[in-house]
Every structure is written in structure tokens, then in C-alpha cells.
N, C-alpha and C positions, 0 to 999 in steps of 0.2 A: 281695225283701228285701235290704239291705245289712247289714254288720256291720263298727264300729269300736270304737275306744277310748271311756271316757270323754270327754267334757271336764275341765278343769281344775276349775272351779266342780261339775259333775258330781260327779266323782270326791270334792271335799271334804263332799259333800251324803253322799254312801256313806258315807262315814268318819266322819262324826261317828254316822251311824246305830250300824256297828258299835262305837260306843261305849257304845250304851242300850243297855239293856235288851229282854226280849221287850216284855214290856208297853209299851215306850217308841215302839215302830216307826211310831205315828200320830203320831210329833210331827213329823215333815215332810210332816203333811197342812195348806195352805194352806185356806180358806175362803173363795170368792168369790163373790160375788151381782152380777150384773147386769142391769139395767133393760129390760123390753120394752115400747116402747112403747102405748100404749091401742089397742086394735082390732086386733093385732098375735094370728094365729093359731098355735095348736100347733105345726101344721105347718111356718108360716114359722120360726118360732125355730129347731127340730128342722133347718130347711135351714141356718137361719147358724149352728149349731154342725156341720153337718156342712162345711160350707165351712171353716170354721179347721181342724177336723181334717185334712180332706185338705190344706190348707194348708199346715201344720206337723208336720214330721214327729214332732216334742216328743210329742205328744199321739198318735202311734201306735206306741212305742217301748217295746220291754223291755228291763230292762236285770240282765245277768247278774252276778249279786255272787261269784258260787264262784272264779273264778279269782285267780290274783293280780293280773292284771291284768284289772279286771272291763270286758265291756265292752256296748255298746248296740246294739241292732238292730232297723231300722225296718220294721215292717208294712205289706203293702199298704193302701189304703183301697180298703174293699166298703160303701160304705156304711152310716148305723145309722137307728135308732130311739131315740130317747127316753122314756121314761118319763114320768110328771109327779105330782108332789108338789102334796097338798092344803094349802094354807098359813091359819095362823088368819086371816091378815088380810092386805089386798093391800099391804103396805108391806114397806121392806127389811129391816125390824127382824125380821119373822114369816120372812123369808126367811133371811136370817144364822142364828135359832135351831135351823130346821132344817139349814143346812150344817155349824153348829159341830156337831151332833150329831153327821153323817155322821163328821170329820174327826175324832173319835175312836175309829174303824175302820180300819185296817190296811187300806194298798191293798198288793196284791201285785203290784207294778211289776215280779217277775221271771219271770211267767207273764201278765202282761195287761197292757193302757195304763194309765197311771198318774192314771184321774181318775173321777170319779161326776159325775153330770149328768143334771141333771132339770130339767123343765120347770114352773115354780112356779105354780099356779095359784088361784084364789080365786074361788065360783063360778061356776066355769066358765071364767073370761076367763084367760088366761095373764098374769102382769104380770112374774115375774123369770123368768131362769136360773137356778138353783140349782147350783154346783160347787164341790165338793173336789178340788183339783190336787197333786198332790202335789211336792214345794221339787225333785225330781231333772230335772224338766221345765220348770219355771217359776221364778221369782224374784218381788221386787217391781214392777220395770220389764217383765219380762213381763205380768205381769197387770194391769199399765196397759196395755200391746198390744192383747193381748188383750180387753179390755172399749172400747178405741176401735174395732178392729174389728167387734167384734160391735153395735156400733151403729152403724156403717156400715152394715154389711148386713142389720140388721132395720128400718133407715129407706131401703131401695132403694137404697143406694149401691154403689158397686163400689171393690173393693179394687187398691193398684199391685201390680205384678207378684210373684210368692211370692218370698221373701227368702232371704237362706243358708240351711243347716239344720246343728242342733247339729253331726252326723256332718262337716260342712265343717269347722267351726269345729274340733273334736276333732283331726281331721287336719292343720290347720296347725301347730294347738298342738305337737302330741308330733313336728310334722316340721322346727321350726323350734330345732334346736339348740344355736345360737348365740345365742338368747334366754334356750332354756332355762339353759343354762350360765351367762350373764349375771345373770341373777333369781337361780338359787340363791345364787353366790355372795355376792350382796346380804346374803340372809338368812342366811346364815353368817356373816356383817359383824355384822349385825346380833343374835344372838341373844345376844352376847355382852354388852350393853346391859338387858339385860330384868330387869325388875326381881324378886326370885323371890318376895315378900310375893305376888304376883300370881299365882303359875303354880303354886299350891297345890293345885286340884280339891279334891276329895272332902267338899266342905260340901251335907250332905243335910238341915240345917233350916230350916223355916220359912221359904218364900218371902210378899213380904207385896208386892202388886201394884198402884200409884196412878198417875192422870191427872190432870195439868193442861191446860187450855186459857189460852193468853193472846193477845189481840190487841195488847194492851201491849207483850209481848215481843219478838215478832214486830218490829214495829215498831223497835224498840231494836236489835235484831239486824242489819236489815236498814241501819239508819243508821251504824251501830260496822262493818259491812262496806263500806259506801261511802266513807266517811272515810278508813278504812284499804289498803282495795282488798284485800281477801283476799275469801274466801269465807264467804257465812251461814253455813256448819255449822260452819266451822273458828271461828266466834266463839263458835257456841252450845257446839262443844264444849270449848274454851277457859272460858267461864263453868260449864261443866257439871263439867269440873276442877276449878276454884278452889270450889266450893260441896264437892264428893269431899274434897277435901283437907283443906278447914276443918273439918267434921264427923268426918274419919279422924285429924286431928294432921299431914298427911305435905306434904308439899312433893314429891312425887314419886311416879307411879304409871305401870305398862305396862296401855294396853289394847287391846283387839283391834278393832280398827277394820271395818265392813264395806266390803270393795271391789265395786261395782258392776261393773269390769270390761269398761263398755258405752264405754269413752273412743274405741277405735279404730270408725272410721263403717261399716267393713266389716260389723261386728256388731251396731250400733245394734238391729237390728231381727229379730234370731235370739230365737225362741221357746226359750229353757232356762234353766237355772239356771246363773246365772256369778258369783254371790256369794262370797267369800272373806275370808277373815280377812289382816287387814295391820296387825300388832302395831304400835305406836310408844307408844315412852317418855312423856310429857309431865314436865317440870320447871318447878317456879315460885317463881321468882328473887324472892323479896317485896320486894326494893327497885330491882326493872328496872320501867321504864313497862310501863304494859297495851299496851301499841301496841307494843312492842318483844316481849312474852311472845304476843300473837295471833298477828303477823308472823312469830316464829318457829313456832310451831303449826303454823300455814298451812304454811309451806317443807317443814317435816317431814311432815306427815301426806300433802302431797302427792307427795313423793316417794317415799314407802311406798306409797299407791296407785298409783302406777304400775307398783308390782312387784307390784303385788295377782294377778296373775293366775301360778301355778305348779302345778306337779306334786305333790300335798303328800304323795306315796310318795316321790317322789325326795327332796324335803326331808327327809323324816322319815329315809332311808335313808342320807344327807349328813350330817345331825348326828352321825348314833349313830356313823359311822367318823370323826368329829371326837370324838369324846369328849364331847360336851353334857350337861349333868348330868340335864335336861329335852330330851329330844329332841319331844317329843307337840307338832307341828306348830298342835292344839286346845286345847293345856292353858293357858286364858287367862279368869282369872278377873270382869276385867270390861270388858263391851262397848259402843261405841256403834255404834249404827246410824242413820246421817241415811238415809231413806225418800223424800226428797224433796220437789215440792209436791204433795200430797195430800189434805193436812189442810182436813175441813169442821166446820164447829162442832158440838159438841155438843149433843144435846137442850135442846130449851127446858127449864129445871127442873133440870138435871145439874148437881152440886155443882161438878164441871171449873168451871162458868163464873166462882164465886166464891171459892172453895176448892182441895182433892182429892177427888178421885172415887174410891174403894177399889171394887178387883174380887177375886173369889175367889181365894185363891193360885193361884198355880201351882207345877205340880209342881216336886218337890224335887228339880232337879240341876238340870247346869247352870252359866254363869255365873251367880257370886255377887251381881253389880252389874250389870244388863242395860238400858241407855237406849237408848231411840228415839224419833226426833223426825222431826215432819214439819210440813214449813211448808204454806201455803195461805192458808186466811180467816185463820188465825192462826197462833201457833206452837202444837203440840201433843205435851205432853210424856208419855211412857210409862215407867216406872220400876219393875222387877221385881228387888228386891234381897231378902238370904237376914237371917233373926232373927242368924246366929253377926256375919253383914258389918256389919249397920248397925242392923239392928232396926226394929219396926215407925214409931217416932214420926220417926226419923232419915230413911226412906224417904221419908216426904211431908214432910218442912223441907227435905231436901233439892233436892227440884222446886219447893219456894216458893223458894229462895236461890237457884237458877240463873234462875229469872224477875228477882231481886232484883239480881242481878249484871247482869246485861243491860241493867235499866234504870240503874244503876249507873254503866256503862261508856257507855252512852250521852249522860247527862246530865251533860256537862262531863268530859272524863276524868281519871279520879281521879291523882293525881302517880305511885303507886307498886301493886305490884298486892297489896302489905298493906293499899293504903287502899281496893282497890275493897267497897262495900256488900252485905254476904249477909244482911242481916236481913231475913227473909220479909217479902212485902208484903202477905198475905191469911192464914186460919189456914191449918193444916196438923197438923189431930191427928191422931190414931191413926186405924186402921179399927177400925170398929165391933166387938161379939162376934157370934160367928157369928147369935145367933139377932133381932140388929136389924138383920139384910138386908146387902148388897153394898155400902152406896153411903154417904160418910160427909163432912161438909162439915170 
């Protein structure tokens, strides 16, 4: 067994925990389903999930929260067993319901590995993996890893050689102090900028939670970043502004940005969690070009992510001998999260294709204005905002006018970014009452 620090991403995965509640402790249980090929046996699955585990140390790891400085320690591998889950029906949909299930169960990552994993099966035949990972081990780009691997190895393939491990990564981080010193002081630069309408917390009503899908968008997005040379998120999140803005009155808002963290190639391929909050201001100058208001977006959000990666005890421990009025490294009311390309289309039938797609709230904490977006067949829009933020009808006009701005910005660019277009291009009413189901056009 070895025993280190956190990681950076790690460590801010704890920390937000210690901010829930007991009852809140599954909310960093991930949900993952992966594909086993037809004719693909119990046993061979059960071998390619032991092979990632002994692989990764991520996934043989406790990790110790008591201390002040908590920190993680990697288990041998003795081999396992798998279990296997009877699924209604051999698709991924039968499989997700039973994972979401699991992931509302409290793994206790500080007495055992931090995952549940079962072998999905359907008369007999195995067709998925079924897993709950919990965010301290994993990320989103993990769990892309993750599921190309394991389909490597359940189609005979062989994997290249085992990669860093978080305990590498953790050890550069906390030993490289000339970084560290560099990055805080950034955000000591920076906190001074933040806008405080933003850094409020404690709005505990009415989450109300809607998807869009657009290949339109997408498409828009993808053309307004070519023209421009900046990056697809920074346009999406750029239009994802100006639609926040119109609908809130404001010309100006801080949100918490998620840093991937995966820029340097050393780590490309470390199984853990290196996600991070990397705050930036956005301002929108209604009479600057949209190509002047992206271009600036782009500069800035990208040099915030570059600092995306810190100590966020050391930060939090930096402001308060600054005197910050908000020292809580967390306290950041709304997020975006670009996911990457991952996005596949929605159900044939799924209002997303026409409309909005309403799903049960979610619980009530949290950022108040929570986006996530993922490109792929299409752009695909996620939107969990609170009744006090924006209310239920604002929620879904909302994800219609950042489709509407896009295409907007696209087609011909507007002179000034008072003139770019937010008037939805599909509906976008309310969600439905609770007792006419989930899903609402």
C-alpha cells in the first residue's frame, strides 16, 4: 500500500462533499453503463473490469477525510468477483435505471474502493456493465477512459502500457511550489473582480430541470468558431450569456467555469478526478461587435483555465488572511460545464428533438443556474436553474434563446451584440404538473 495527498481536483471533490449534507453524500456518485459486446461471457466482462482495476489505481483507493489534510491510499489488487444484475430489457436505458438507482446510495470511499459494479444481464446473456464511480476517483474524461478501454478489452484487444496514477499526479502537484505560489496568487488577482449578486448560496427552492438537442446549433456554433478562431464552448458560452443576461436585466455576471485540468499530456490519461472550478467575470458591452465580445470571452476564460488546477485549502486559507468578504473557494452561483464531444441524439420521440425535454427536479442546493453542454451528433443543452433564479418558464426560453443566439451569430454577424437574436426558435413552455409525467414539449 502507498499513502499521499490528495490531488488538487481530488481534494476539491471532498470539499464540496463537506459542504452537503448527510443525506447529500451520493451526490458524487457518477452513473456509468457500458456496452458488452453479443456473445461476450460473465466471466470475460468480470476479467476486463478486473484488468482496469488492477490498472488504475483510482479504483483501489481510500480515501481518508479526518485529517486536515486528508489524504488517499492505494490497495493492493487480489483480485474480484462481480456480481450480476437482472436488467428489464437488454438496452442501456434498462441499464442506466438500475445504476441511477444504485448512485443514490452512499459509497463509503473511506473504508472501501469507491465503486459498485455489476455485470448487466438479460436472460442470461450479459449485454452491459453496470457502474456507480464515485466524482473522487473519476471525472468526465475519465469515464470516457474508462469505457474505451473497457471495450478494448471485451473485443480482445490489448491496452498500451499503465499510465501515471492519481498518488504521481498528487505528488507533483503539492511539490511544485512555484506553481503553487504562481496560481494562488492569480486568484487573489482575481477575486477581487467577482461579481457578489453571484456568490450568494443558500437558495434552497425549486430546482426545475430541461434539455435541448439541436443539430442546428451545433452547426452555428461550430461555424461562428471557425470564422472567429476561438473555441466552440467559448461561443456556446458566450451565446449562453447573452440569452442569462437578457432574461436576468444584467450586462454582467461571474460564473464558475469547470476546468478539466487534462491540458498538460503528462496527465492526459490519469484515471481521477481533476475537475475544478475556474470563476470568470463575463461583461457584455451592447455596442462592441459579437466577434470583439467572443474573442474577448475566449482570452479570458482561457486564461482562467489555465489556473484551473490549485490547492483550494491553500486558496480558501489565502483569502481569509486577505481579508475577502467571501473567502468559500465554492461559493459560486452559476455554472457552466462544457462536457465535451459526447453528445448522441436523443430518443426517437423525445420532446429535446422539437422543443424541451423537462426531467424531475433536482435537489435543492447547489448552483442556482447550472449548464452543461456537450457537442457530438449535435449540440446538447442541460439546464438546472432554481424557481428564486429564474423560474420554471425562464429555464426552458432560456436554452431556446442560446439555440436562437447561435444561430443568430451565425447567419451574417449581427453589427453590435444588442442586435444579436434571442427570440426562441421552437416552444419552450413550462414543465408539466407533476402528475402529467416528466417530459414536456
Amino acid at each position: 500500500m502507498k499513502t499521499a495527498p490528495l490531488t488538487f481536483g481530488q481534494l476539491s471533490v471532498l470539499r464540496d462533499l463537506d459542504l452537503s449534507g448527510p443525506d447529500e453524500q451520493s451526490d458524487g456518485n457518477l452513473p456509468l453503463v457500458l456496452d458488452v459486446p453479443s456473445g461476450t461471457s460473465v466471466d470475460e466482462v468480470t476479467a476486463a473490469w478486473a484488468r482496469l482495476v488492477e490498472r488504475h489505481e483510482a479504483l483501489r483507493t481510500v480515501y481518508d477525510r479526518r485529517a486536515a489534510e486528508p489524504t488517499q491510499t492505494v490497495q493492493p489488487f487480489l483480485g474480484l468477483e462481480l456480481d450480476t444484475a437482472e436488467l428489464s430489457a437488454p438496452t442501456r436505458e434498462a441499464a442506466l435505471t438500475v445504476a441511477e438507482e444504485w448512485a443514490e446510495q452512499e459509497i463509503h470511499f473511506d473504508v472501501d474502493h469507491s465503486w459498485r459494479v455489476a455485470v448487466g444481464v438479460h436472460r442470461g446473456a450479459a449485454t452491459h456493465l453496470v457502474c456507480v464511480i464515485h466524482h473522487l476517483a473519476v471525472d468526465s474524461a475519465a469515464c470516457t477512459l474508462l469505457e474505451d478501454e473497457f471495450r478494448t478489452l471485451v473485443s480482445g484487444g490489448t491496452l498500451a502500457p499503465d499510465p501515471p496514477q492519481p498518488v504521481d499526479l498528487a505528488l507533483d502537484q503539492h511539490g511544485d511550489e512555484q506553481q503553487r505560489r504562481r496560481t494562488i496568487g492569480f486568484w487573489l488577482d482575481e477575486w477581487r473582480g467577482f461579481v457578489d449578486e453571484d456568490r450568494q448560496g443558500g437558495d434552497t427552492s425549486r430546482r426545475y430541470r430541461a434539455v435541448l438537442y439541436s443539430e442546428r446549433a451545433q452547426s452555428a456554433a461550430l461555424a461562428v468558431s471557425e470564422r472567429l478562431g476561438v473555441s466552440v464552448q467559448s461561443v456556446i458560452f458566450g451565446a449562453a450569456s447573452l440569452a442569462l443576461f437578457d432574461l436576468k436585466g444584467r450586462d454582467r455576471a461571474t460564473f464558475g467555469l469547470l476546468a478539466g485540468n487534462r491540458m498538460d499530456k503528462r496527465w492526459q490519461a490519469v484515471l481521477s478526478s481533476m475537475n475544478q472550478l475556474a470563476p470568470v467575470t463575463v461583461v457584455a458591452d451592447r455596442d462592441a461587435a459579437p466577434s470583439v465580445f467572443l474573442r474577448t470571452l475566449y482570452m479570458s476564460s482561457l486564461e482562467r483555465l489555465l489556473y484551473g488546477s490549485y490547492n483550494i485549502d491553500e486558496l480558501r486559507a489565502r483569502l481569509v488572511e486577505a481579508g475577502s468578504s467571501n473567502p468559500d473557494p465554492l461559493q459560486f452561483d452559476c455554472y457552466f460545464n462544457y462536457l465535451g464531444e459526447i453528445a448522441l441524439p436523443p430518443d426517437e420521440g423525445s420532446p429535446a428533438h422539437e422543443g424541451v425535454e423537462w426531467f424531475a427536479d433536482a435537489w435543492q442546493g447547489g448552483p442556482r443556474f447550472n449548464l452543461r453542454v456537450a457537442t457530438g451528433s449535435g449540440l446538447h443543452l442541460s439546464l438546472t436553474a432554481s424557481e428564486d433564479y429564474l423560474g420554471a418558464e425562464a429555464t426552458g426560453r432560456c436554452l431556446a434563446s442560446v439555440e436562437a443566439a447561435l444561430v443568430s451569430l451565425a447567419d451574417g454577424e449581427p453589427g453590435t451584440v444588442a442586435d444579436v437574436d434571442l427570440v426562441p426558435l421552437r416552444k419552450a413552455g413550462p414543465p408539466p404538473r407533476e402528475e402529467d409525467g416528466s417530459a414536456h414539449e
